[in-house]
Residue frames relative to the residue before (quaternion, step in Angstrom):
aa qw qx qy qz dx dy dz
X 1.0000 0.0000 0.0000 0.0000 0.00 0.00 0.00
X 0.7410 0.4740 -0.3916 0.2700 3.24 0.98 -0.66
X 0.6445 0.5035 -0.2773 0.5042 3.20 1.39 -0.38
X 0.2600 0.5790 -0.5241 0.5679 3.85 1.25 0.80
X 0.8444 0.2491 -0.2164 0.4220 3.37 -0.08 -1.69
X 0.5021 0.6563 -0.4283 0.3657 3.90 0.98 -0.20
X 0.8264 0.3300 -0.1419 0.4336 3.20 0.64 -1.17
X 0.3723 0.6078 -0.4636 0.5264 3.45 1.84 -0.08
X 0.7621 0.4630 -0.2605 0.3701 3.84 0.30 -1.11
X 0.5086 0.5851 -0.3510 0.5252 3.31 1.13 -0.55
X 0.7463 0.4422 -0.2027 0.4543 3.67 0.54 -1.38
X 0.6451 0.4323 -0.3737 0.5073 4.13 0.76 -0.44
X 0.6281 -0.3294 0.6267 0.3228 2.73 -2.40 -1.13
X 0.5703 -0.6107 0.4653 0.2919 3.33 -0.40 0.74
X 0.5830 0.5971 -0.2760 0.4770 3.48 0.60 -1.04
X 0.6064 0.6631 -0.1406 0.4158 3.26 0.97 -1.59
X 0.8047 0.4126 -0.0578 0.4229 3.25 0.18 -1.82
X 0.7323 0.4595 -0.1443 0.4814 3.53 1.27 -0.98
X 0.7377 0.2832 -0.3566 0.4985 3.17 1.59 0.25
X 0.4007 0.6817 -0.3358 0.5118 3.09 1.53 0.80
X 0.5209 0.5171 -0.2609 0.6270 3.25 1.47 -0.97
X 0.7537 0.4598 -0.2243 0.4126 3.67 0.26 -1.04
X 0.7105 0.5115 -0.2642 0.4047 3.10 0.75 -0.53
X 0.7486 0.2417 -0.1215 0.6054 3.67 1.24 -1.33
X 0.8759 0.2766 -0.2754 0.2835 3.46 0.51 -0.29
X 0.3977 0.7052 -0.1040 0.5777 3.05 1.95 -0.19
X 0.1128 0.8097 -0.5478 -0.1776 3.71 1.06 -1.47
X 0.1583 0.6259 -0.7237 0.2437 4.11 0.84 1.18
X 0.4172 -0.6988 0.5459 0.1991 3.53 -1.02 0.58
X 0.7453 -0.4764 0.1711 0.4340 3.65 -0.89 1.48
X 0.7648 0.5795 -0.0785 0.2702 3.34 0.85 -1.77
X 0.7871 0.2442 -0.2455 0.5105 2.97 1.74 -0.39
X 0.2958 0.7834 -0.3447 0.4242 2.81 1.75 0.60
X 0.5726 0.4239 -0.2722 0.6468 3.27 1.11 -1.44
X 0.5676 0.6065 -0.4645 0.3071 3.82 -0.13 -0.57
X 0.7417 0.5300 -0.0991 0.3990 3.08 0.55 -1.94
X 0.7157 0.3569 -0.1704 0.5756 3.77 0.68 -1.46
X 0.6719 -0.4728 0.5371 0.1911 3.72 0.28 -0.84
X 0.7267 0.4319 -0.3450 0.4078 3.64 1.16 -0.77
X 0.5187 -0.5712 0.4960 0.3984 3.33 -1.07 -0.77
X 0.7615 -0.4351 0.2089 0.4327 3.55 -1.71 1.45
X 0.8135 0.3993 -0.2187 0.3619 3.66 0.69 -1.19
X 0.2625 0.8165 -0.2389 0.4553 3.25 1.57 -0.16
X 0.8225 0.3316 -0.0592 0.4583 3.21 0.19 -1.82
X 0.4487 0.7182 -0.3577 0.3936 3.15 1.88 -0.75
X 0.8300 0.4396 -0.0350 0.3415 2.78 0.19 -2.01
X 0.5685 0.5436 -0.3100 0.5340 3.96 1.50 -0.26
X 0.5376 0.6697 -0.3037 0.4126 2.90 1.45 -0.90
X 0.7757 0.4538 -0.0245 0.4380 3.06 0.39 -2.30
X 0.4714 0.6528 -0.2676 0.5291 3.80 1.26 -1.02
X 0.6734 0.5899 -0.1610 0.4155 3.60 -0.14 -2.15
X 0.6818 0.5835 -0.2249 0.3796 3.61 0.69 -1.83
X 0.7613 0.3953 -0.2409 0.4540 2.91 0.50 -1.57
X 0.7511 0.5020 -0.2252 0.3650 3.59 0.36 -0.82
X 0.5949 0.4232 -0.4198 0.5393 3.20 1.65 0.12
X 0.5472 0.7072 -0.3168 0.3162 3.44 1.34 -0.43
X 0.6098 0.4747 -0.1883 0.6061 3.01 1.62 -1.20
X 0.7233 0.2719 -0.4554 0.4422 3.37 -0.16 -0.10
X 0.5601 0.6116 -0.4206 0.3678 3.78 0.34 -0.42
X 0.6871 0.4930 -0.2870 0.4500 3.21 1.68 -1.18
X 0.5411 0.6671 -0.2780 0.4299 3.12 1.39 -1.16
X 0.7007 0.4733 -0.1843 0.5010 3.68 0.71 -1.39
X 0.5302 0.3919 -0.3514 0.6647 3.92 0.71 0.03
X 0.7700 0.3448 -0.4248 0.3283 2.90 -0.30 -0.58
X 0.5782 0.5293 -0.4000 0.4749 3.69 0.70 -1.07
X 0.6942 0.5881 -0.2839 0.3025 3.47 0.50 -1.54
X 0.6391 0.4862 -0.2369 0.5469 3.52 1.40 -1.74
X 0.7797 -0.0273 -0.0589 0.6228 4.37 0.61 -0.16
X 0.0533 -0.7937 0.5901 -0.1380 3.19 -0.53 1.45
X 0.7031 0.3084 -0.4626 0.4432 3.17 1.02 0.43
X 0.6046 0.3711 -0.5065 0.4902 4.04 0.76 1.58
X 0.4671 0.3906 -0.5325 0.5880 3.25 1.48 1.61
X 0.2028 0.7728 -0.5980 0.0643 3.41 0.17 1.20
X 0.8171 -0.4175 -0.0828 0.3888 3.88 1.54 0.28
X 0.7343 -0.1927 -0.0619 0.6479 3.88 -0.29 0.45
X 0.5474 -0.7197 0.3252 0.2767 3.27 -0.99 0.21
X 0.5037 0.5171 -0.3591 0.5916 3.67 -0.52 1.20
X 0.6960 0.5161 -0.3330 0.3720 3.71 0.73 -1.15
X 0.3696 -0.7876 0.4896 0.0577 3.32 -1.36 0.06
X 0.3809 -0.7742 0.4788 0.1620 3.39 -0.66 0.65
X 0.5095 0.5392 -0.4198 0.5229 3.79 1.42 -0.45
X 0.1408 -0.7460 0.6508 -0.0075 3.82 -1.09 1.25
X 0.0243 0.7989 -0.5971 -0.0682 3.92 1.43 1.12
X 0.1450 -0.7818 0.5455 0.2648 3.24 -1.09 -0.17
């Protein structure tokens, strides 16, 4: 998980991520969230809700690779045939 949320943070706005953090892990309510960072109530909503999903997906993404790691052999598109 931690590398879900690592690479989620890497991929936002700071702003973004830190009221996402504040919001679910943190439990600062939305309202003083916006307060604190600057954004607006819906804002935090939406970094919130946004953030989630994208941490979801990689978490899925990361299991998966982990659960069959040999059909992550590299980026996608690439090949393993060296013709010469």
């Amino acid at each position: 998980m931690k590398q879900a949320l690592s690479e989620a943070a890497e991929s936002v706005n700071p702003d973004s991520f830190q009221a996402f953090e504040l919001t679910s892990h943190s439990s600062v309510p939305a309202k003083e969230v916006a307060k604190i960072l600057g954004m607006s109530i819906d804002n935090v909503y939406q970094s919130k809700s946004r953030i989630r999903s994208i941490v979801e997906k990689n978490y899925s993404r990361l299991r998966s690779e982990a659960e069959n790691p040999d059909t992550n052999n590299g980026p996608k598109g690439s090949t393993s045939d060296q013709s010469s």
